[in-house]
Structure formats: C-alpha cells, structure tokens
Backbone as CSV, one residue per row, in Angstrom:
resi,resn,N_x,N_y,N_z,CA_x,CA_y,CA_z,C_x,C_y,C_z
1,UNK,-19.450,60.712,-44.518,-19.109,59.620,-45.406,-19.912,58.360,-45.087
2,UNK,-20.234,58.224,-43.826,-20.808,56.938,-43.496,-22.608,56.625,-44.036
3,UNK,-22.890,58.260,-43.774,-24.458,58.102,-43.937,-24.588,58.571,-45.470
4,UNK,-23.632,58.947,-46.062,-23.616,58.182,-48.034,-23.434,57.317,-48.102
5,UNK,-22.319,56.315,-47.267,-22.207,54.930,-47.572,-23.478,54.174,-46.656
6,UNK,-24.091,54.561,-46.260,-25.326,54.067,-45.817,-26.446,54.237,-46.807
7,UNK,-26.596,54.972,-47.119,-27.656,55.711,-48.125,-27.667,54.798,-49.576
8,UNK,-26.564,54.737,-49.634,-26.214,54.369,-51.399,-26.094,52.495,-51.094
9,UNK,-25.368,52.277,-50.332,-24.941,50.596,-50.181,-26.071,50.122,-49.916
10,UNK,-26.454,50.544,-48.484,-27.308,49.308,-48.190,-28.965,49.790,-48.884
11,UNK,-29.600,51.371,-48.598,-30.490,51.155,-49.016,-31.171,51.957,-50.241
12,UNK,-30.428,52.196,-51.129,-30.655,52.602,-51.885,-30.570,51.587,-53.393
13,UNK,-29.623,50.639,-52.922,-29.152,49.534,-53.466,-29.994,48.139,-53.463
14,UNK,-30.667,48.483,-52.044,-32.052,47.274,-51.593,-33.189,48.046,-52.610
15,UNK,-33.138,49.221,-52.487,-34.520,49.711,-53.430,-34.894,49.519,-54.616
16,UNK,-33.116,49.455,-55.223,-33.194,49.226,-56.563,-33.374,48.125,-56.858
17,UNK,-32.698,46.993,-55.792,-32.798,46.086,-56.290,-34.361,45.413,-56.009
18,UNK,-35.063,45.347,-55.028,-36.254,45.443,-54.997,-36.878,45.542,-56.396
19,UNK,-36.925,46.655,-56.955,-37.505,47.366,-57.889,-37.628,46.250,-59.122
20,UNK,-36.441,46.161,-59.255,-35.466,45.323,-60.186,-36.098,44.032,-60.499
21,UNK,-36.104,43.096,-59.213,-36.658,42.036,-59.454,-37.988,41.522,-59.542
22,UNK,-38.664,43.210,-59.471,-40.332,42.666,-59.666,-40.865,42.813,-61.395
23,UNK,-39.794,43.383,-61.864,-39.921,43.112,-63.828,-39.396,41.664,-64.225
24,UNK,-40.155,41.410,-64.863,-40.329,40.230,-66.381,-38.476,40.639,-66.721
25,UNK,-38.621,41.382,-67.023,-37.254,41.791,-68.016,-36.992,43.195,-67.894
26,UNK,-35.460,43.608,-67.598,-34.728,44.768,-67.670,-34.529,45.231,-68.684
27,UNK,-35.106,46.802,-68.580,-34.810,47.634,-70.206,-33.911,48.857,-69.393
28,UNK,-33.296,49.515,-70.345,-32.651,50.641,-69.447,-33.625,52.099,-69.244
29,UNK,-34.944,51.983,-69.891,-35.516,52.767,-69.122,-36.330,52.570,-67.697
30,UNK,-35.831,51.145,-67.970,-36.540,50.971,-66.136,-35.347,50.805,-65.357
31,UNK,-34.394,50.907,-65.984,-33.142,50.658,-65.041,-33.105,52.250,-64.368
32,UNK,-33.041,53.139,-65.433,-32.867,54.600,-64.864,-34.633,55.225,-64.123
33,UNK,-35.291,54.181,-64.307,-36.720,54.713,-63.558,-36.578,53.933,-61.633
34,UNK,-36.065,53.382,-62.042,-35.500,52.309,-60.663,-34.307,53.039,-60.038
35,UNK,-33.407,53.618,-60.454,-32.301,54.351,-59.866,-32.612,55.890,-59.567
36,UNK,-33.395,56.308,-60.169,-34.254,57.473,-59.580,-34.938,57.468,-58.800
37,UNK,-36.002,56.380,-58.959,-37.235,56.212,-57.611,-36.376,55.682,-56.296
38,UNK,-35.133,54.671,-56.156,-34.691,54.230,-55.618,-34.100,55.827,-54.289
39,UNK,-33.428,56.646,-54.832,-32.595,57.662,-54.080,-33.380,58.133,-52.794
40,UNK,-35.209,59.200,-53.728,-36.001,59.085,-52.539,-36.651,57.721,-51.528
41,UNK,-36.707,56.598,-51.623,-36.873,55.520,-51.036,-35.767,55.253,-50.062
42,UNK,-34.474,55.477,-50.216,-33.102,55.318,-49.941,-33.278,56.638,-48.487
43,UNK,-33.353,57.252,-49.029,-33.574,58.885,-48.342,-34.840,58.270,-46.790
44,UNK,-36.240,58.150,-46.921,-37.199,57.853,-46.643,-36.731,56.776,-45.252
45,UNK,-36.015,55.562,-45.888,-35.324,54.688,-45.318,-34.837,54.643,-44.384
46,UNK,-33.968,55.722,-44.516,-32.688,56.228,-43.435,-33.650,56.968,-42.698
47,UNK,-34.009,58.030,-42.720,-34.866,58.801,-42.059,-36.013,57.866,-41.048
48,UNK,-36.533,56.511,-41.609,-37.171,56.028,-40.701,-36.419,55.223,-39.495
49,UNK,-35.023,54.898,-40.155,-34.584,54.019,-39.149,-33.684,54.656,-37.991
50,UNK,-33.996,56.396,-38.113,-33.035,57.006,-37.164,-34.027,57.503,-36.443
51,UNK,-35.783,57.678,-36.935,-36.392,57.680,-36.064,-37.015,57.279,-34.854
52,UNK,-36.622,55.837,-35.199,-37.389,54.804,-34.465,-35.523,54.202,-33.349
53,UNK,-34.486,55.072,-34.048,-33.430,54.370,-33.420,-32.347,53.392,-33.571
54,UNK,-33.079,53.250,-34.452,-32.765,51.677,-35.229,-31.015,51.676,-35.567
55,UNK,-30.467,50.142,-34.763,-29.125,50.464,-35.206,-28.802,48.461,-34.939
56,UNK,-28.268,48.032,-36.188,-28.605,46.808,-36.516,-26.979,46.197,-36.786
57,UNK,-26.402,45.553,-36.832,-24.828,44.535,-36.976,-25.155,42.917,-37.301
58,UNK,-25.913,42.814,-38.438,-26.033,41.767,-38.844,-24.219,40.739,-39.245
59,UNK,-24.356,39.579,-38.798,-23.425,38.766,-38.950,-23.185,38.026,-40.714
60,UNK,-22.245,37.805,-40.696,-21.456,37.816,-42.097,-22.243,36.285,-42.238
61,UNK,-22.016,35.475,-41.063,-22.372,33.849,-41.079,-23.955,33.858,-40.902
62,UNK,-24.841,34.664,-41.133,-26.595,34.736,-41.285,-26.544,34.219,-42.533
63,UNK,-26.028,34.447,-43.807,-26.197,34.455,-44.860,-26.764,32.809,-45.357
64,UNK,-26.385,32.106,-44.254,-26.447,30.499,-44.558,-27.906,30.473,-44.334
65,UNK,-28.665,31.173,-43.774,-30.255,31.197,-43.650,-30.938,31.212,-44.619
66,UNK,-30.051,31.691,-45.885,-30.913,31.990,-47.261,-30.760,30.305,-48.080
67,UNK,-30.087,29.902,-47.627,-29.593,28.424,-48.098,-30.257,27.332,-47.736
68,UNK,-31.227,27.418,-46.406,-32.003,26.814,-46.128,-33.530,27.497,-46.438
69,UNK,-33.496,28.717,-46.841,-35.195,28.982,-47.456,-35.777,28.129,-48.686
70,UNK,-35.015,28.146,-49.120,-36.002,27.453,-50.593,-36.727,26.405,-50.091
71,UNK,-35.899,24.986,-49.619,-36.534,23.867,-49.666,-37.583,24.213,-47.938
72,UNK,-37.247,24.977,-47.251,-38.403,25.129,-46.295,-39.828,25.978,-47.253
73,UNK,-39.698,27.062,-47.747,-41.031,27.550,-49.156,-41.575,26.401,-49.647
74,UNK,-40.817,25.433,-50.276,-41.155,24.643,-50.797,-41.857,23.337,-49.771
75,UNK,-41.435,22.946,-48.879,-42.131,22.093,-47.817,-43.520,23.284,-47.116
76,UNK,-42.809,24.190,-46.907,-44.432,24.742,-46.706,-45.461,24.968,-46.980
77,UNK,-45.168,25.173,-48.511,-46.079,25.277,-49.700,-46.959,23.724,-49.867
78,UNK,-46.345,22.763,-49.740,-47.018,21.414,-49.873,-48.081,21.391,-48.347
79,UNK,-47.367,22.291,-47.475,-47.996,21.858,-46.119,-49.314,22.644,-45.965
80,UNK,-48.887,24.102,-46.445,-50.490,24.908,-46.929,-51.113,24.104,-47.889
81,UNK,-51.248,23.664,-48.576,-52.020,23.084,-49.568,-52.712,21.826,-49.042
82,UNK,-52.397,21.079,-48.326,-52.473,20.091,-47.642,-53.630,20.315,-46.420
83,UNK,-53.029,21.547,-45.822,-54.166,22.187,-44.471,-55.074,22.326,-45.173
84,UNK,-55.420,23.107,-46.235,-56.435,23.745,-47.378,-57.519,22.666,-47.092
85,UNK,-56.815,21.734,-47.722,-57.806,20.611,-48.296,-58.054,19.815,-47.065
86,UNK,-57.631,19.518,-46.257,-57.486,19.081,-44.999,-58.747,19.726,-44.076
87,UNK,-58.644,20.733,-44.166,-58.981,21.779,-42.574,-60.366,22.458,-43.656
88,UNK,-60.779,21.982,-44.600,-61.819,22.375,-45.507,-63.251,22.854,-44.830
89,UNK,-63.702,21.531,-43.885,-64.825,22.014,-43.490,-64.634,22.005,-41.932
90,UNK,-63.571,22.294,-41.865,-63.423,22.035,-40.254,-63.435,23.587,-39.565
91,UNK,-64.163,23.730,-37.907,-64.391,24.756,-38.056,-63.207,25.293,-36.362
92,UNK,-62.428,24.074,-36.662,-61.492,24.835,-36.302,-59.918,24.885,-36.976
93,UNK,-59.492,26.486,-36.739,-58.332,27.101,-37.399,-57.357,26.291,-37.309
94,UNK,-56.694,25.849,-38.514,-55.228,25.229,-38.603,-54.069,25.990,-38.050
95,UNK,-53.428,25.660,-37.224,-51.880,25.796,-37.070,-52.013,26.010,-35.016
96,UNK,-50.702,26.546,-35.245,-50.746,26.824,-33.457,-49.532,27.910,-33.563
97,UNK,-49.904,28.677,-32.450,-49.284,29.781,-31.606,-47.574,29.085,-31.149
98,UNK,-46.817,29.590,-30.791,-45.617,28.883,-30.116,-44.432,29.797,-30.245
99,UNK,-43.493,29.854,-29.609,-42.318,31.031,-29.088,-40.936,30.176,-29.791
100,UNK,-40.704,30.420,-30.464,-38.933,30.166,-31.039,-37.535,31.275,-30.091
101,UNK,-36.867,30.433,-29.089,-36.278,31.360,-28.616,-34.751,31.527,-29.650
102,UNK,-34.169,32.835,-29.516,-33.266,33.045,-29.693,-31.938,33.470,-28.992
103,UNK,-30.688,33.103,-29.809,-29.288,32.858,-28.755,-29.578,34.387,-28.430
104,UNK,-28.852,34.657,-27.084,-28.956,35.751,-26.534,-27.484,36.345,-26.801
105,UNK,-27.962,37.086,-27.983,-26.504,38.089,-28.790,-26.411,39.072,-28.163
106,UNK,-24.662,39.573,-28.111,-24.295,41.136,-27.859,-23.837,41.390,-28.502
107,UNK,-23.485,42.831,-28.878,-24.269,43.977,-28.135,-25.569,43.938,-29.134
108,UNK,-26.609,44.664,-28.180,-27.886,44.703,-28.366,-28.032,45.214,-30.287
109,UNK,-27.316,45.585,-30.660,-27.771,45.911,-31.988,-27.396,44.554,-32.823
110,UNK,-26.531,43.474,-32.291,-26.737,42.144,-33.321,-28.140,41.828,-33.160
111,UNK,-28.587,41.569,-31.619,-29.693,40.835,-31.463,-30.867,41.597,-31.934
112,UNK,-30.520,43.113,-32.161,-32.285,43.440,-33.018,-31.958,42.686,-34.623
113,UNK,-30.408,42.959,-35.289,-30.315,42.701,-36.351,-31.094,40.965,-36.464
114,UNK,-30.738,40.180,-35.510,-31.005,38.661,-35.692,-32.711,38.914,-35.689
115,UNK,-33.095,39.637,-34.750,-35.185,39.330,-34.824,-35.163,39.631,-35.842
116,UNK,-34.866,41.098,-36.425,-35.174,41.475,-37.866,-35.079,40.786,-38.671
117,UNK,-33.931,40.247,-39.638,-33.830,39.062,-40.164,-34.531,38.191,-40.056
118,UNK,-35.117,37.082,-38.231,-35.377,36.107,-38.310,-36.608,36.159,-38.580
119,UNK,-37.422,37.692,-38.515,-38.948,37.696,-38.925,-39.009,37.648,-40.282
120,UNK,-38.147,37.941,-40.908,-37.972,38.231,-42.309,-37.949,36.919,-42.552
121,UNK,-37.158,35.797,-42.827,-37.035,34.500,-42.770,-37.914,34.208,-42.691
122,UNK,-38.198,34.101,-41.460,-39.572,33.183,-41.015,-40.761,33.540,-41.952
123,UNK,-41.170,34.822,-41.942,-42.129,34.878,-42.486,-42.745,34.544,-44.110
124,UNK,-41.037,34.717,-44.921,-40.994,34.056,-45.955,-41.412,32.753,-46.872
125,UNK,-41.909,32.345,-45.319,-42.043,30.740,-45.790,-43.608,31.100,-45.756
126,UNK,-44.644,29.998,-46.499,-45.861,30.238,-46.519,-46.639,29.698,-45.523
127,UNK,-45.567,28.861,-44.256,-46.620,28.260,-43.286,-46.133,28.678,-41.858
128,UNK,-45.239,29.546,-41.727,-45.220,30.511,-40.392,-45.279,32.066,-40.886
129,UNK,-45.390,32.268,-39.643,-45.826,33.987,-39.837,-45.386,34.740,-38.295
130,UNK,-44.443,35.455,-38.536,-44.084,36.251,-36.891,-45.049,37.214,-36.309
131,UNK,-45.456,37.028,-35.472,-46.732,37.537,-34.872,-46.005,38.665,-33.896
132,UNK,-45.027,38.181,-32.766,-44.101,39.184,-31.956,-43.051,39.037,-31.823
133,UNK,-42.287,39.505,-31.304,-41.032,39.321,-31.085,-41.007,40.058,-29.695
134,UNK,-40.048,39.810,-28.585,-39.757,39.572,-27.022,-38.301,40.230,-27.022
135,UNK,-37.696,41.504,-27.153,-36.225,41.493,-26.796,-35.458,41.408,-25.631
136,UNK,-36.701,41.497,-24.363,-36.019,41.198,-23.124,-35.823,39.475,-23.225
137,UNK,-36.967,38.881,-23.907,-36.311,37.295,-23.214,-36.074,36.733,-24.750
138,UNK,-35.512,37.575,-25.859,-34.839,36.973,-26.207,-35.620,35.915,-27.449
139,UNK,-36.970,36.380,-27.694,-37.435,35.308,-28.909,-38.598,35.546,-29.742
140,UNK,-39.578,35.102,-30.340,-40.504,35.958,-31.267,-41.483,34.785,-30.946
141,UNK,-42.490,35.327,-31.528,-44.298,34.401,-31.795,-44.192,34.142,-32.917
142,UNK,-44.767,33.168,-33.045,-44.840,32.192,-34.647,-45.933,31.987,-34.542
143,UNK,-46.965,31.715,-35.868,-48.092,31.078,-35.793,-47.887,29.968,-37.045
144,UNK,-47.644,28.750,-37.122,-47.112,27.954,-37.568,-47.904,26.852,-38.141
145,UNK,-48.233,26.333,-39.161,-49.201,25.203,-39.711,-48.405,23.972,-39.276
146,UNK,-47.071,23.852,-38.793,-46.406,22.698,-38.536,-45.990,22.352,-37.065
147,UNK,-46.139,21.215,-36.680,-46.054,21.304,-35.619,-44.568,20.857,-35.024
148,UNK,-43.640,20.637,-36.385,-42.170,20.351,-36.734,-41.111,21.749,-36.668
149,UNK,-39.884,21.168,-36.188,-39.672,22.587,-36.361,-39.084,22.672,-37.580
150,UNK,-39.034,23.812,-38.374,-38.522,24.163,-40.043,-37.222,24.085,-40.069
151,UNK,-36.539,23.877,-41.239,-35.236,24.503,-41.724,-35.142,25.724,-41.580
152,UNK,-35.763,26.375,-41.337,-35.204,28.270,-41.167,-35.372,28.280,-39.652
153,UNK,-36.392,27.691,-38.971,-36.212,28.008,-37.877,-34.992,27.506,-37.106
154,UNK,-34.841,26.281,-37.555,-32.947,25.443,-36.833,-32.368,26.517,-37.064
155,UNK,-32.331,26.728,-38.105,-31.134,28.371,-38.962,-31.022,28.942,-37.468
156,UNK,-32.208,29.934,-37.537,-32.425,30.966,-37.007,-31.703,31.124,-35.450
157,UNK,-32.015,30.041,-35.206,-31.731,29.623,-33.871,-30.029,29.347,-33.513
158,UNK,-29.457,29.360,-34.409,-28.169,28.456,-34.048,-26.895,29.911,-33.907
C-alpha cells in the first residue's frame, strides 16, 4: 500500500504535474497524454530513489521557503543583469564560492530531505547555484553573484 501511495502521490503526481505546467493551455488530450507518460516516469522515479537509497521526511513548516522565492528570482534577476553589464569586459569571473551551513537535523533522512530541497531552492534563483553539498558537516557550496545573503538562503537556514 505504501509504495502505491508512493508511486501515485508523490511521484507520479510531480510528473504530471511537471508535465502540466510546461503547456500554454490544458486540453484533455494532453491531460490523458500527461497521465500516461506520467505512470512510467512515476515507476522510473521510485526505482531510482531505492537505488541510490534514498529515504527523505521533508517538514510540513519548509513550505514557507516557497514564499520567499519569488521576490529572491526577482532580486536576482536584476542582480544577473546588472553583473552582465557590469563584468562586460572584465576578465575576471563574477560571483564567489562560499558554504551556507545547515541546522543539524535528525534523523538523517530530514537532513538529506532539507539539502535536497535547499539545492532545489537555491538553485532556483538565477544568481546562486549549488555546486556541493557536505552531509557530515552539515552544509552545501554556493556559487553566488551576491555577496548578501538571499531570502531563500535565511529560509533555508532557519
């Protein structure tokens, strides 16, 4: 029962919805072309994340991370554009390297769930990018155009 309710909830449901939001507009033959392609993807999914081990307990209170993405996209987006024109003929590379640590969660499957997520986050924005992540000490690599720290990264961290 669990690995149908695994299969169908979380990723078969991410596939579709995936699918979903990369059309202009929903017709119901892409609804049923999306709920078909979705099952093997769903299937694929599971199969990779039992290969590798993978066992994740994301927290109910993460969700506030999505609440602070927009206006960080949006400040980053001004901040790439800015380096662009900025860092034009310069022949050295904009941004810097730097370690964001994270709270040290138990049991070990919140704290992969939190990197996962927080690379996801992070990387969302257009002016960091997760380079590694550290699970013994607890934090990831950023390569960052700002030398501030972001709204997702406070998130991430707290």
């Amino acid at each position: 029962m669990v690995r149908a309710a695994e299969l169908v909830w979380w990723w078969w449901a991410a596939a579709v919805g995936v699918w979903l939001l990369t059309l202009s507009s929903v017709t119901l033959p892409d609804l049923m072309v999306a709920a078909a392609c979705g099952l093997p993807s769903a299937v694929a999914a599971r199969a990779g994340r039992l290969a590798v081990g993978g066992c994740w307990r994301p927290r109910a209170g993460w969700i506030r991370w999505a609440v602070v993405l927009p206006p960080s996209v949006v400040a980053d987006t001004g901040r790439v554009l800015w380096t662009a024109v900025r860092h034009a003929r310069s022949e050295r590379p904009p941004g810097k390297l730097r370690e964001i640590a994270l709270p040290h969660d138990t049991p070990e499957a919140v704290a992969a769930a939190r990197r996962a997520l927080a690379t996801v986050g992070l990387s969302a924005t257009p002016g960091t990018y997760v380079l590694a992540g550290d699970p013994e000490r607890h934090c990831l690599v950023v390569h960052s155009l700002s030398d501030t720290t972001s709204l997702v990264e406070k998130a991430v961290t707290r």
